[in-house]
C-alpha positions in Angstrom: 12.7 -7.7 -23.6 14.8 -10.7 -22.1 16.3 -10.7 -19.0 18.6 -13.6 -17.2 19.7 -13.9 -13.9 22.8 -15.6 -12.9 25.3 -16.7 -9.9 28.7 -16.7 -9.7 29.9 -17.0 -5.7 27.8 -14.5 -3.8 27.7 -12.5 -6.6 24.4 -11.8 -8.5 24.5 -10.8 -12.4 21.6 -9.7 -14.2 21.9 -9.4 -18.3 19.4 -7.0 -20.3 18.5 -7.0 -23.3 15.8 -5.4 -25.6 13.3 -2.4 -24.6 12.2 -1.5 -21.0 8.9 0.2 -21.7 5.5 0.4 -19.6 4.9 -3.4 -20.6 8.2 -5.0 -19.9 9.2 -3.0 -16.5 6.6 -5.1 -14.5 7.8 -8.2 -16.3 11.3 -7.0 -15.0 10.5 -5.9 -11.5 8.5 -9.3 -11.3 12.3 -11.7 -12.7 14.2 -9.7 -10.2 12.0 -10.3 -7.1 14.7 -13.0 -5.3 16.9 -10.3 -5.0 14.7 -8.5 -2.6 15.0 -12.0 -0.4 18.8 -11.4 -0.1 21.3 -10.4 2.5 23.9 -8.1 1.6 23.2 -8.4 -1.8 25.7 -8.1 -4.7 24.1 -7.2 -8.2 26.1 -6.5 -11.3 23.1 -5.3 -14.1 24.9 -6.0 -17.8 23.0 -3.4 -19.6 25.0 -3.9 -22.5 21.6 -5.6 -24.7 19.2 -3.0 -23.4 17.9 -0.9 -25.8 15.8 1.7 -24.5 14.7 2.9 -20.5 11.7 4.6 -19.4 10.6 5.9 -16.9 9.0 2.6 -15.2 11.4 1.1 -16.0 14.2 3.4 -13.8 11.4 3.0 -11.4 12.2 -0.4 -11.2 15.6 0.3 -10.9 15.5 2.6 -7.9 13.4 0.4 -6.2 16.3 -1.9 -6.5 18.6 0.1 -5.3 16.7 1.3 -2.5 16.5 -2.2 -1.4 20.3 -3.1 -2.1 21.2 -0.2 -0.2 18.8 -0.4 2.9 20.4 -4.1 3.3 24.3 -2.7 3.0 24.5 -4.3 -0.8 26.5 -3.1 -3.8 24.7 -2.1 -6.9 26.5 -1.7 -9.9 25.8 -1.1 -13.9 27.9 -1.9 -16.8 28.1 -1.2 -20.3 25.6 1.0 -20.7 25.0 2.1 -24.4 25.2 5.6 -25.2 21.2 6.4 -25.9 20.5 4.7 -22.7 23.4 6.1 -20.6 21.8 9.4 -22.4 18.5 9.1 -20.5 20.2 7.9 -17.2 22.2 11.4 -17.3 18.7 13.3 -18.8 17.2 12.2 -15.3 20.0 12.1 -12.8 20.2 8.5 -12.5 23.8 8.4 -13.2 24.5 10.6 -10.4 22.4 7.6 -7.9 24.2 4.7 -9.7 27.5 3.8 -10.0 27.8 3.0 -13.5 31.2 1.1 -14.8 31.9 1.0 -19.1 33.1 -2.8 -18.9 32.4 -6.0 -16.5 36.4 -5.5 -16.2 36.1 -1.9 -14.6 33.6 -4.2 -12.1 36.3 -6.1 -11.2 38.6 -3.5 -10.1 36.1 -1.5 -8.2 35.4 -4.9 -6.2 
């Protein structure tokens, strides 16, 4: 799995790609601890390379958003592909998430 993190004004963006299995998740949680340092944080996750979610790996991502959300944040995901956006609806995720097709449709809902 590779993961990048990126600025762009106050906004954070966060690209996937690969498999987020038992081994990578902690690798994950580790590469996104500065946003648990912000203010009002504003994450975009581009989950267009990702592959394949587990269950520590939404783990990881609900830990995120419990964070983003206890500090009045936005957390959004984009371009999830269908096996993964498969799991996220499996589990309920997608009902906690707000999950947009295209970085475009991100744009708009800012």
């Amino acid at each position: 799995m590779k993961n990048s993190i990126s600025k762009i004004g106050q906004q954070t963006i966060v690209q996937i790609s690969g498999c987020m299995d038992n081994l990578n998740a902690q690798e994950f949680a580790q590469s996104i601890q500065p946003l648990f340092k912000e203010d009002k944080p504003d994450v975009r996750i581009d989950c267009s390379g990702l592959q394949y979610i587990n269950s520590n790996g939404l783990r990881v991502f609900m830990t995120l958003l419990k964070y983003i959300s206890s500090m009045d944040g936005q957390l959004f995901l984009t371009q999830l592909r269908p096996e993964v956006k498969d799991i996220f609806d499996m589990t309920g995720f997608s009902a906690l998430f707000d999950l947009l097709d295209d970085n475009r449709s991100y744009a708009l809902f800012r």
